[in-house]
N, C-alpha and C positions, 0 to 999 in steps of 0.2 A: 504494500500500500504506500503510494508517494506521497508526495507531500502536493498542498492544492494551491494552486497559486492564490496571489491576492483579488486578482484584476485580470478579468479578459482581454485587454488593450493587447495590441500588438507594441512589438519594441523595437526601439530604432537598428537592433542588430539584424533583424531581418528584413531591412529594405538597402536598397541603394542607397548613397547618400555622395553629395559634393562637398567638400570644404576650402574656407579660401585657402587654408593649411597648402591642399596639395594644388591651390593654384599659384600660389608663392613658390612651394618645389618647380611648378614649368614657369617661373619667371614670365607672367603674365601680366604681373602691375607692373615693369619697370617702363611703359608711358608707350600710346598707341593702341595697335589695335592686337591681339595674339588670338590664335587658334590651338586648338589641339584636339584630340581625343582621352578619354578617358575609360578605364573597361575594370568589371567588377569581377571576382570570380571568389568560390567558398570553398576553403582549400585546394589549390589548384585547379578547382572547375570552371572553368569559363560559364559563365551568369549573362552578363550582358555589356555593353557598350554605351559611348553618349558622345559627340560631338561638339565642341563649345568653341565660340566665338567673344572674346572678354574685349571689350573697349574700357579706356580709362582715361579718352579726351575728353578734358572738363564740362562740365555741362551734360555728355552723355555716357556718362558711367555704369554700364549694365553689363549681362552676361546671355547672352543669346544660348538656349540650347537647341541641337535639331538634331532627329536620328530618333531610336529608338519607340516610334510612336506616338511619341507627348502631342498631347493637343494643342492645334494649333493656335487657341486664343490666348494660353501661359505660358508660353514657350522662351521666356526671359524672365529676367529679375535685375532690378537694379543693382545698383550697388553704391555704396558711401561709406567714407573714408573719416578715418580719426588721427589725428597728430598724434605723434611717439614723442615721449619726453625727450628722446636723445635725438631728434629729427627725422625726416622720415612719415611714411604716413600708415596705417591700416586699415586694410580693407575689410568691408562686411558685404553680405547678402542683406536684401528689402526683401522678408518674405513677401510675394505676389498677392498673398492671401489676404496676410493682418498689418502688413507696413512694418511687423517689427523687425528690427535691427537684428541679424543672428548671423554663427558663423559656421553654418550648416543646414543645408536643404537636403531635403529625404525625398526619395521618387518612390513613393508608395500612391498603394490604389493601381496602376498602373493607370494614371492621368497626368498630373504635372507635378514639377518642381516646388514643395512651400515647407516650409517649416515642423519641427515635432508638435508643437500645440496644435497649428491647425490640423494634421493627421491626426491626432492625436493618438503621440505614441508614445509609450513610456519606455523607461528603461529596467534591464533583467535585475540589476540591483532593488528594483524599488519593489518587486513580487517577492525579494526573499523575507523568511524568516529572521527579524533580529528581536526576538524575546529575551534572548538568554545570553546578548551581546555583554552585557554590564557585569553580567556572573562570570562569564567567564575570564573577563579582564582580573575579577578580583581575584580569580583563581588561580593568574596567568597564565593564563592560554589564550593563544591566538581565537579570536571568535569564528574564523574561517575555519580555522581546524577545528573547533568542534563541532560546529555546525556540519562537517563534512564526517565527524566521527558518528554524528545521532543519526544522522540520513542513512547512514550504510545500512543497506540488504538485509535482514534476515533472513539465512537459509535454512 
């Protein structure tokens, strides 16, 4: 007998997702217009693919996606920028959805590009079990490990 989750929500671990993270890794904000691709895969398995078009000339700072099927009325997302103390700037996603500021779009549903809230998806940490987090600290034990001790099998 497992254990039952909290929440039927789906979790961000099982959709796609874009972050500006890895659109800093292809050097896409360094001024103009970049392209690239991007492709998902779940240990080794090829999942799927995504096309993107980043502009970051002022005044039209968005991110174009095309491929994969997305609809065509949300098929972009803005984008807006915040100064770094050390100089420099950082970039965000305009969820399409809600206008909020985030620095991760999930391609759930299989429709468009917006945010965890408006999917609303949670995450696998917030379905766990932490009743017995506090005890076990006092105990000193890791709460992971015990929690991974109480959940084992009985055969």
């Amino acid at each position: 007998m497992g254990r039952h989750p909290y929440s039927d929500r789906h979790t961000v671990e099982e959709y796609s997702s874009i972050t500006t993270k890895s659109l800093y890794q292809f050097k896409c904000f360094t001024g103009g217009g970049k392209s690239g691709c991007i492709s998902w895969d779940n240990k080794g398995k090829y999942i799927s693919h995504i096309y993107f078009t980043v502009s970051t000339i002022l005044g039209n700072e968005r991110i174009h996606f095309h491929g994969m099927g997305i609809a065509s009325t949300n098929n972009q997302a803005r984008l807006d920028s915040t100064p770094c103390f050390f100089g420099g700037r950082r970039f965000w996603f305009i969820c399409p959805d809600c206008t909020r500021r985030v620095g991760v779009l999930y391609f759930a549903n299989e429709k468009h590009f917006a945010c965890r809230l408006c999917h609303k998806l949670t995450y696998i940490s917030t379905k766990e079990n932490h009743k017995f987090d506090s005890l076990f600290w006092q105990m000193g034990i890791d709460p992971k490990e015990g929690r991974s001790f109480f959940n084992r099998r009985k055969n």
